[in-house]
C-alpha positions in Angstrom: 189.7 196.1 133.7 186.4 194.2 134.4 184.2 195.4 137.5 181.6 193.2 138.8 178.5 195.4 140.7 176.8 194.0 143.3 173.1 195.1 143.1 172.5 194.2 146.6 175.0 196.6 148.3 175.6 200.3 147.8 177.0 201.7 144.8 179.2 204.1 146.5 181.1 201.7 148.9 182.3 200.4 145.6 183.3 202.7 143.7 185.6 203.6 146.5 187.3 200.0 145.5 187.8 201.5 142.0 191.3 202.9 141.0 190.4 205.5 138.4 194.0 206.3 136.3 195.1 209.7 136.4 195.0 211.3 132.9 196.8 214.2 132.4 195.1 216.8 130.3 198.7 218.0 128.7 200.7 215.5 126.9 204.9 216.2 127.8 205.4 217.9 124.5 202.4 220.1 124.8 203.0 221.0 128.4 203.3 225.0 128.3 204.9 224.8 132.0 207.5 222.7 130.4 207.7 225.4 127.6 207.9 228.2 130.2 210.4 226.3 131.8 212.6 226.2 128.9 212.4 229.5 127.9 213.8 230.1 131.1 216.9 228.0 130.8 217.6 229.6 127.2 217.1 232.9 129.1 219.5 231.8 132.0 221.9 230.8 129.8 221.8 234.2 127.4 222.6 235.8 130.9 225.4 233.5 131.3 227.0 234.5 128.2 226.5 238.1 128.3 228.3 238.1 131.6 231.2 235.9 130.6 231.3 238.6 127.3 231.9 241.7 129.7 234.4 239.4 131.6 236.1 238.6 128.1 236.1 242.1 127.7 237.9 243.1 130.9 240.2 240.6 130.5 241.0 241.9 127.3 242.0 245.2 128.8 243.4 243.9 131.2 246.3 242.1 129.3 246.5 244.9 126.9 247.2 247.4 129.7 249.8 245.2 131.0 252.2 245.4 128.5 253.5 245.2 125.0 251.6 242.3 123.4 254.0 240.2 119.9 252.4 237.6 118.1 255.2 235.5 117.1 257.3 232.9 119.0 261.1 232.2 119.6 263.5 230.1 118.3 266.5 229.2 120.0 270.1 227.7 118.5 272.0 225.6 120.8 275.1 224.2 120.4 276.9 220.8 120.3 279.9 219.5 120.4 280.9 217.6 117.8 283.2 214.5 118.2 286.4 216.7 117.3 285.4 218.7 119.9 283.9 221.7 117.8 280.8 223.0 117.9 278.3 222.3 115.6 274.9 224.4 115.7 271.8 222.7 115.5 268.5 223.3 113.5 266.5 226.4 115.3 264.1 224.8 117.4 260.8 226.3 119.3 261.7 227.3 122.2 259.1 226.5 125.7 258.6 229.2 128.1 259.6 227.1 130.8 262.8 225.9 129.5 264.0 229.5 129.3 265.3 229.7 132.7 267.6 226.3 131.7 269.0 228.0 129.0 272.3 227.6 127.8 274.2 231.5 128.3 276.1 230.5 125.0 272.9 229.9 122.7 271.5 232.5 120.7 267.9 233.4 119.8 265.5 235.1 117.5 262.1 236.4 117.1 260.3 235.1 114.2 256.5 236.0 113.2 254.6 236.0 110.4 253.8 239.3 108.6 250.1 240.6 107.2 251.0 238.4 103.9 252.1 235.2 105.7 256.0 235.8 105.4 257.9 235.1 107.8 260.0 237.4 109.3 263.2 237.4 112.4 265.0 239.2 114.5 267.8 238.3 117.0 267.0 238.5 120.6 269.2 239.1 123.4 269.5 237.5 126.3 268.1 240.1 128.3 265.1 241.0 126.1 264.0 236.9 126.7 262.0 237.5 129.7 260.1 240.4 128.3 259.4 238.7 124.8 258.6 235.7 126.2 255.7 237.9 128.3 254.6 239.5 125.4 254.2 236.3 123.3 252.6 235.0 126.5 249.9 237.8 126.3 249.3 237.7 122.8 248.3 233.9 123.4 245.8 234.9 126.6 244.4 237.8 123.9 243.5 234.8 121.2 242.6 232.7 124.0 240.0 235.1 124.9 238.8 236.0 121.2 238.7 232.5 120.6 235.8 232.3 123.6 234.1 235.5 122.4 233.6 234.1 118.9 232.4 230.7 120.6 230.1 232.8 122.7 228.9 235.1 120.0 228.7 232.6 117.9 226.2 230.6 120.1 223.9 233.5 120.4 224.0 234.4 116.6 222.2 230.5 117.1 219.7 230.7 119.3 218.2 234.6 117.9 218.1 232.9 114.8 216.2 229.8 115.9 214.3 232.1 118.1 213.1 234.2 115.2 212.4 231.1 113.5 210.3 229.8 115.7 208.5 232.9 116.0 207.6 233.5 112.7 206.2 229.7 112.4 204.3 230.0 115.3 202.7 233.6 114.1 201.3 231.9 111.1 
């Protein structure tokens, strides 16, 4: 930017024709409101998960203290009819909740799990004891639903206190 001065006219009237940049004394990465700032968001979102954590919690409860809770599935065998006109049972397949209520009266079913050294174990299952199972199994999934997001969440905290103390210990050298 070149600027050509007059010496016959006053100074002043032109610097007032000069743009002067704006400097910024802080560079973006050395900005401590930007700093501040982010501290704030990590604190928000800390917040954030310690809230969801109690609601985990009460959850939890909450589906314990509503019943009986069976990790396991079912297993359904239907029936076919073969082309003499007998019937022929078919493979046990997994059985969806849904489908339950479409459920041929004739079929049978079990209970099968897996025990605390990874056999697997059964047990037939009445008609009438399907609804109830089926709740059960249903809570047992909404319980490892709702670890699974606890150990997410804890996980992500476990995270940032260690980059936290990380960073503090570099910056107090």
């Amino acid at each position: 930017m070149s600027i050509s001065i007059d010496h016959n006219s006053d100074i002043d009237s032109q610097l007032a024709h000069i743009q002067i940049p704006k400097f910024s004394g802080l560079r973006q990465d050395a900005n401590p409101i930007l700093a501040a700032h982010m501290l704030q968001e990590m604190y928000k979102m800390v917040t954030e998960w310690q809230q969801e954590l109690e609601q985990i919690e009460r959850e939890s409860f909450n589906v314990t203290a509503s019943g009986t809770v069976l990790a396991g599935w079912l297993e359904s065998r239907t029936f076919k009819r073969g082309s003499t006109g007998t019937e022929i049972p078919t493979p046990y397949t997994t059985v969806d909740a849904i489908a339950l209520t479409d459920v041929d009266p004739q079929a049978g079913y079990r209970l099968c799990g897996l025990d605390e050294d990874g056999k697997l174990w059964t047990r037939p299952c009445a008609m009438a004891e399907i609804l109830i199972v089926s709740r059960s199994l249903a809570r047992y999934q909404q319980l490892k639903d709702l670890t699974d997001r606890k150990q997410q969440i804890e996980q992500y905290i476990r995270q940032v206190l260690e980059d936290l103390v990380h960073l503090r210990l570099k910056l107090e050298d």
